[in-house]
C-alpha positions as CSV (number, residue, x, y, z in Angstrom):
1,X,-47.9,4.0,29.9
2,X,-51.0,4.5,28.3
3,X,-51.3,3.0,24.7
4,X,-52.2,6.2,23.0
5,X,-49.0,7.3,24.8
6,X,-47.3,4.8,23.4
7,X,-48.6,5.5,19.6
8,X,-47.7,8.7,20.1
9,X,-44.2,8.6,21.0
10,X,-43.8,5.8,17.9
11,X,-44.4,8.6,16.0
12,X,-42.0,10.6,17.0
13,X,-39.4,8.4,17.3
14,X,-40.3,7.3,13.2
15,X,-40.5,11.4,12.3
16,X,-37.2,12.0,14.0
17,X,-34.9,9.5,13.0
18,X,-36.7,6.0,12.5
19,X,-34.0,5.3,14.9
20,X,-35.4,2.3,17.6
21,X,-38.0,1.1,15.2
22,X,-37.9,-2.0,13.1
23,X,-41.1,-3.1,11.2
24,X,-41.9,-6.4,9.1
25,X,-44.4,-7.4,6.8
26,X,-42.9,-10.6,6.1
27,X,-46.1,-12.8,7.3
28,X,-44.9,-16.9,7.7
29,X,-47.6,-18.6,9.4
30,X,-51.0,-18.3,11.2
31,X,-52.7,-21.1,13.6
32,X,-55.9,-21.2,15.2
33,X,-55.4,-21.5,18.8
34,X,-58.4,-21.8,21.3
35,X,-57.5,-18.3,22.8
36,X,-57.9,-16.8,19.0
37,X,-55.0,-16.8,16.3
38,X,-51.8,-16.8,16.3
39,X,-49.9,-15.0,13.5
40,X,-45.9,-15.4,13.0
41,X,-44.0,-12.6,11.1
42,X,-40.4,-13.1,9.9
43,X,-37.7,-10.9,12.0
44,X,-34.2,-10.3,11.9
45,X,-32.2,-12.8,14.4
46,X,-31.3,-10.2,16.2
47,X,-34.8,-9.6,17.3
48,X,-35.8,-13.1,17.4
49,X,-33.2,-13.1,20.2
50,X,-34.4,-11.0,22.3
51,X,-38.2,-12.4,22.1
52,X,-37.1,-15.7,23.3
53,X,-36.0,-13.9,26.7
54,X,-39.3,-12.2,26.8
55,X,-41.2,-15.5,26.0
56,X,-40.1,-17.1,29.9
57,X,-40.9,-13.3,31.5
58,X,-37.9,-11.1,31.1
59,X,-37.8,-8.1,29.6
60,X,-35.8,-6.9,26.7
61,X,-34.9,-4.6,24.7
62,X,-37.2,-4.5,22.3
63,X,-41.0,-4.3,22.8
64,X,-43.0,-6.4,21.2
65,X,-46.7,-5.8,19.4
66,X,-48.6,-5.8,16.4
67,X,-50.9,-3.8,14.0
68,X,-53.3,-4.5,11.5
69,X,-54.2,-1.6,9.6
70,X,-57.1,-1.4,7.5
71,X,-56.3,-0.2,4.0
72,X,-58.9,1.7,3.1
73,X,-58.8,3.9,6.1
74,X,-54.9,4.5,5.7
75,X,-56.2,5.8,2.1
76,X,-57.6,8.7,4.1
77,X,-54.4,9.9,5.5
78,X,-52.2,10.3,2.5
């Protein structure tokens, strides 16, 4: 599935019903790492659960991934 495709269907899933979608803002920690950063974000357990099966290669329910969204350009789209 193609990232755009992705995006896309994100969208729809928020204009439907928001149902499938959880979203945090809740930032705890961030590390330098030789790769680049790492950032933590504060989830419910529920979902915390289900990343430590994904963190040894399985998958689960919920997939996993981040945004950063640059302020000024969300102004644009109000």
């Amino acid at each position: 599935m193609k990232r755009n495709d992705i995006l896309t269907r994100i969208k729809m899933m928020a204009e439907d019903n928001n149902q499938g979608l959880i979203m945090t803002t809740n930032l705890v920690d961030i590390r330098n790492d030789p790769r680049g950063s790492i950032v933590g974000f504060g989830v419910e357990r529920k979902l915390s659960d289900d990343i430590e099966i994904q963190l040894i290669g399985l998958p689960g329910k919920y997939m996993c991934c981040a945004f950063f969204i640059d302020r000024e350009e969300l102004k644009n789209y109000k």
